[in-house]
C-alpha positions in Angstrom: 7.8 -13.5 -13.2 4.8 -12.2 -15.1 2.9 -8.9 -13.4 -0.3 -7.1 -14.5 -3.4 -6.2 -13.7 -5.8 -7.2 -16.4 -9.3 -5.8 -16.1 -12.3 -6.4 -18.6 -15.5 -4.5 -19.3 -17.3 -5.4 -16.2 -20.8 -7.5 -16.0 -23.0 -5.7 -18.7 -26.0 -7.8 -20.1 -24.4 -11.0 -20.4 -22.3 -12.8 -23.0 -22.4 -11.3 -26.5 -21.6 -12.7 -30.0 -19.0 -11.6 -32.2 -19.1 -11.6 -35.9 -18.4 -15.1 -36.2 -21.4 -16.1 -33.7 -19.3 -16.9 -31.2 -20.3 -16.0 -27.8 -18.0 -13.7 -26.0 -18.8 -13.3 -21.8 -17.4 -9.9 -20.3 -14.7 -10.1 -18.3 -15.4 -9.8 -14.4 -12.3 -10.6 -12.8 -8.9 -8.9 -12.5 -5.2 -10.8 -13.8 -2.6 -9.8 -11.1 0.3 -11.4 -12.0 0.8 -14.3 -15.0 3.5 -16.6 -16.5 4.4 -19.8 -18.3 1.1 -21.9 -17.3 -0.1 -19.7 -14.3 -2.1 -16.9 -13.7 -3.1 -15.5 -10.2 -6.4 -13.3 -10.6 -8.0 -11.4 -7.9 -11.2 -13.3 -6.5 -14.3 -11.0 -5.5 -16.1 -12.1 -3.0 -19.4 -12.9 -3.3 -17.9 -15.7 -5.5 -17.0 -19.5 -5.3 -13.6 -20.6 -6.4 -15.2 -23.5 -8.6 -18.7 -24.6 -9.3 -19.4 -28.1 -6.9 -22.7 -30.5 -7.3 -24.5 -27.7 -5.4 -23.8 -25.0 -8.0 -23.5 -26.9 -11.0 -24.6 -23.7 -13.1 -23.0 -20.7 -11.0 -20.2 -18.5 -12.5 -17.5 -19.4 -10.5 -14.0 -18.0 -10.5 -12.4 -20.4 -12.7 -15.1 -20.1 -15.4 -14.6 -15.9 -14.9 -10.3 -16.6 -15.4 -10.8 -19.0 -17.8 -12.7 -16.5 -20.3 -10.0 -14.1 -19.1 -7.3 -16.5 -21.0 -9.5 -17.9 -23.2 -7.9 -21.0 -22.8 -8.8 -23.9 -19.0 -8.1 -23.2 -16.0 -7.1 -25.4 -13.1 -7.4 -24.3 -9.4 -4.3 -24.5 -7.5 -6.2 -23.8 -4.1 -9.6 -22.2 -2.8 -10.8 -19.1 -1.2 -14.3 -19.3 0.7 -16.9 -17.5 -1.2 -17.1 -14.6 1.2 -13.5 -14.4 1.1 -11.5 -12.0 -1.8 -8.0 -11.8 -3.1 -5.3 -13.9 -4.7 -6.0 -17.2 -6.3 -3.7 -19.3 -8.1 -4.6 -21.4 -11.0 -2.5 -23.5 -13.4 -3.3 -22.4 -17.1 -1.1 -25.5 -18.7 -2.5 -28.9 -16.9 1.0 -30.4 -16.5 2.1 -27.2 -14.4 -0.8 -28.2 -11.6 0.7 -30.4 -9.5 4.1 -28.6 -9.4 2.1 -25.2 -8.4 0.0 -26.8 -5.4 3.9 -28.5 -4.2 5.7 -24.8 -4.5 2.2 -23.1 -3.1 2.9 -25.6 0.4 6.4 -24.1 0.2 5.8 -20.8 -0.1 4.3 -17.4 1.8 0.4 -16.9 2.1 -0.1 -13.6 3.7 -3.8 -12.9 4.4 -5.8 -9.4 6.2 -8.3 -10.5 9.0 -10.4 -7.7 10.4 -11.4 -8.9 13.7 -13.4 -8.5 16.6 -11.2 -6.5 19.6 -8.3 -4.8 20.1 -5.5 -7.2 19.8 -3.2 -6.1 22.7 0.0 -7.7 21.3 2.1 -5.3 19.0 4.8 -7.6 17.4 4.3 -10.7 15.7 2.9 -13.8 17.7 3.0 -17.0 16.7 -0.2 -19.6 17.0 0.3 -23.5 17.1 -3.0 -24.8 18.1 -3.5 -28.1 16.3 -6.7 -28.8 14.2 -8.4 -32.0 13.3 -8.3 -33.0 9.5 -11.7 -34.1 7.8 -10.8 -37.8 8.9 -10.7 -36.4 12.6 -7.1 -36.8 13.1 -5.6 -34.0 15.3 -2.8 -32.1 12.8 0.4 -29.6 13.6 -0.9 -26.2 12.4 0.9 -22.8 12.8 0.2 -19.4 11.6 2.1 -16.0 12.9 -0.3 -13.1 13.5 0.9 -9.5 13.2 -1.3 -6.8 14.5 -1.0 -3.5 11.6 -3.7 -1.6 13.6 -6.5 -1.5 16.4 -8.8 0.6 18.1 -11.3 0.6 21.4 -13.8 2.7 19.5 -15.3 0.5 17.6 -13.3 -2.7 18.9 -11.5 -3.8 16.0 -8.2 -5.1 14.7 -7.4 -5.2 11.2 -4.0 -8.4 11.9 -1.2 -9.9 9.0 -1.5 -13.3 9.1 1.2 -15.7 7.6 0.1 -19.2 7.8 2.6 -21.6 8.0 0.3 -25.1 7.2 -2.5 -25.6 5.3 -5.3 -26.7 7.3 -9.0 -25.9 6.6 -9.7 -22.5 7.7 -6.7 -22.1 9.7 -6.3 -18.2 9.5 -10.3 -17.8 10.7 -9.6 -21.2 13.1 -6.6 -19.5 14.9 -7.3 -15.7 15.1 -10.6 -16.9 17.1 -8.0 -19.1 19.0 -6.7 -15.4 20.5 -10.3 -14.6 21.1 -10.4 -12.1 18.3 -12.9 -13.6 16.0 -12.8 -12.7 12.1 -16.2 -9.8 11.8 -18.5 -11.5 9.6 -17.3 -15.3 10.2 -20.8 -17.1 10.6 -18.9 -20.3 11.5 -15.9 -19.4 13.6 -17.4 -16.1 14.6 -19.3 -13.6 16.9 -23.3 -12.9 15.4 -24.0 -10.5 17.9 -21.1 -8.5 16.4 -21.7 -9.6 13.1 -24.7 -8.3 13.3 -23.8 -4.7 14.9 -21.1 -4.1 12.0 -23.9 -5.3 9.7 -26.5 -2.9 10.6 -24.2 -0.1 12.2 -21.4 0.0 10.3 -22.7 -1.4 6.7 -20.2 -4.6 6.6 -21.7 -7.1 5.3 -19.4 -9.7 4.4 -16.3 -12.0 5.9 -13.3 -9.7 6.7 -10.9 -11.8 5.5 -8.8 -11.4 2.4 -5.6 -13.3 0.4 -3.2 -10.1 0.0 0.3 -11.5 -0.9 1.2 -14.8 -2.8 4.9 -15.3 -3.1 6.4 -18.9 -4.3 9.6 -20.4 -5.9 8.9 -22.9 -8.6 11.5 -25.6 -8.9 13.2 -24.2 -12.2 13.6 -20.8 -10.0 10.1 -19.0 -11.2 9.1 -16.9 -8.7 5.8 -15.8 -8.5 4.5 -12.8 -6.5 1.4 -11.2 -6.3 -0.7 -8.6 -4.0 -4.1 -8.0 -4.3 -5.7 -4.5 -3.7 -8.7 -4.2 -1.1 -11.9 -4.3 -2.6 -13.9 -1.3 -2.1 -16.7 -2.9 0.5 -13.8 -3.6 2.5 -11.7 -0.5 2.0 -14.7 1.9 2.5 -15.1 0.6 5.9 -11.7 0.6 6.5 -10.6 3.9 5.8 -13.3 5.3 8.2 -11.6 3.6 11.3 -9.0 5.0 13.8 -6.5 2.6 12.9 -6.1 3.2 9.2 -3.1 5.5 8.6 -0.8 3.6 11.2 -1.9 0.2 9.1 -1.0 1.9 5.9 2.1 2.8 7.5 2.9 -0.4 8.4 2.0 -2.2 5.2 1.8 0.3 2.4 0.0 -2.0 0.0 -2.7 -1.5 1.7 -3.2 2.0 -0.3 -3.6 0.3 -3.5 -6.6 1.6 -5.6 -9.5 -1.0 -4.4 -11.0 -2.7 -6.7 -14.9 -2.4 -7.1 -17.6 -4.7 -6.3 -21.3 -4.8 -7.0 -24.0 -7.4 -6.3 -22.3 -10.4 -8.4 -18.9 -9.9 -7.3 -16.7 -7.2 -9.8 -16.7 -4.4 -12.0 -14.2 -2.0 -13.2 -14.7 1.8 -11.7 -13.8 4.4 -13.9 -9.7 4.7 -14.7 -9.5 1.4 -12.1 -7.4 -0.1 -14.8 -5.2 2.6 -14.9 -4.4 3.1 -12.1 -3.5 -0.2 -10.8 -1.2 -0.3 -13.6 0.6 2.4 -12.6 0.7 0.7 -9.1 2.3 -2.2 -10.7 4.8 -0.5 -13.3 2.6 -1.4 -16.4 1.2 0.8 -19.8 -2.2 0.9 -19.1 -2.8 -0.5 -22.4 -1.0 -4.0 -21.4 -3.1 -3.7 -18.3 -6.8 -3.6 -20.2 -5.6 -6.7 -22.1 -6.6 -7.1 -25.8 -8.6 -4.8 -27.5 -10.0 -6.5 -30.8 -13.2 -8.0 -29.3 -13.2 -10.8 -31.8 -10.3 -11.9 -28.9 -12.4 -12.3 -26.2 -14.1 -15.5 -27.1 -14.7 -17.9 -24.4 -16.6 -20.2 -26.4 -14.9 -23.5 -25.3 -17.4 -26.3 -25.2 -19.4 -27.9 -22.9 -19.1 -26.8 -19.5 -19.6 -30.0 -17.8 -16.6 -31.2 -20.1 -14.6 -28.7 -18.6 -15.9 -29.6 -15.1 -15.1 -32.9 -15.9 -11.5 -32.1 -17.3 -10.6 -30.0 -14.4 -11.3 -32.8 -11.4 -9.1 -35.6 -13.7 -6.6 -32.8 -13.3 -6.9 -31.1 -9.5 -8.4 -33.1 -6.6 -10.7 -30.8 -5.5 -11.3 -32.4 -2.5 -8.1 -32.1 -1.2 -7.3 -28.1 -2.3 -5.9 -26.0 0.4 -8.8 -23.7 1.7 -7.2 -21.2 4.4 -9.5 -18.9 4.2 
């Protein structure tokens, strides 16, 4: 297994060109963990997993990770664009399918900051079936584990380990316990929504992929946690709750990482210090150096579109969140 937190130079102007006219893009998102033919980078929110007929020219998290290898990327599942945290992607095409079998296999964990006080205090498990896209009514579970809740403001921040992979399962079956995800504009509550919006400055989904951990069939194992983002951790820190959920998952105190208006950029000594979190030299963490490195000049975009749906189904890629 492969860890690391690779971090870039942010969003600056744009793309630049190197001394061999080649265009270089800055790096805007963040390598957790990496290996033979994988990578799992952190996601911001704010940002789609892959561009689709409806933003053919957006700058999606594959085309961020694949500048960030310089090499394609293929998507092993998806995140919601309002959603952050770990994404999987295949870096070696014939790794793909094996990666989306061992991803089915293996433990999602996922943070869901939700409307109420959940009045459970040990794990409870959720097995309300949900209709596929054909209709068809499908087994889904998910275990829910409360790490902290409070009646001023009514909030929970819950652990959720789901167990199948149907669409928006974790938002689906958290509003099953009548704690709707804060920010959910399909599943959730808009008169809440709207009072976190405008009293409490959240202004996003509060829902985020923390912990990927899978065994490949050659024994690979791949793990990787995701540190808060800083809209979601400054709002979090402020609430009664915090310390006892820190306490009860200590990842949680990770240095967040920082989000602007497009999604990511690097705070000052962010780099660093998630490499200490992670056991890395801080130079391994900031990835190469020589700028003539960093070219992401690849081709046509649209070829690489093409190239990545005769790989992945995109259609049928798992989308918890």
């Amino acid at each position: 297994m492969g860890e690391g937190v690779d971090e870039g130079e942010g969003e600056g102007e744009g793309a630049r060109e190197n001394k061999a006219g080649r265009v270089n893009r800055p790096r805007d998102i963040v390598a957790l963990a990496r290996g033979d033919g994988w990578i799992v980078v952190a996601k911001p929110p704010k940002v789609i997993t892959h561009r689709n007929w409806a933003h053919r020219h957006e700058r999606a998290a594959v085309q961020r990770a694949r500048d960030l290898v310089r090499g394609r990327v293929y998507p092993i599942h998806r995140l919601d664009r309002a959603a952050s945290g770990c994404l999987l992607l295949a870096t070696h095409r014939a790794r793909a399918g094996e990666l989306q079998a061992a991803l089915v296999e293996g433990e999602k964990q996922y943070l869901a900051f939700v409307r109420g006080d959940l009045p459970i205090d040990g794990p409870t498990r959720v097995e309300n079936p949900m209709k596929d896209s054909r209709g068809v009514l499908r087994e889904a579970a998910s275990v829910v584990e409360k790490l902290g809740g409070s009646a001023d403001p009514r909030c929970s921040l819950l652990l959720v380990r789901p167990e199948t992979g149907r669409f928006h399962q974790v938002r689906r079956h958290v509003r099953d316990l009548h704690h709707p995800i804060i920010g959910d504009t399909d599943h959730g509550d808009s008169r809440i929504n709207r009072w976190w919006r405008e009293e409490r400055g959240f202004g996003r989904l509060g829902l985020h992929a923390h912990r990927l951990s899978l065994r490949l069939p050659g024994g690979e194992e791949i793990e990787a946690t995701c540190p808060l983002f800083t809209d979601h951790h400054a709002v979090f820190t402020t609430l009664p709750w915090w310390d006892a959920a820190v306490a009860r998952l200590p990842a949680l105190a990770l240095p967040p990482l920082r989000t602007n208006g497009r999604g990511w950029a690097p705070g000052p000594g962010a780099a660093d210090a998630a490499a200490r979190g992670l056991g890395l030299p801080a130079d391994e963490a900031l990835g190469p150096s020589d700028p003539s490195q960093l070219d992401a000049n690849l081709g046509d975009e649209d070829v690489l579109d093409a190239d990545l749906a005769a790989v992945v189904d995109l259609d049928a890629l798992e989308e918890l969140a």
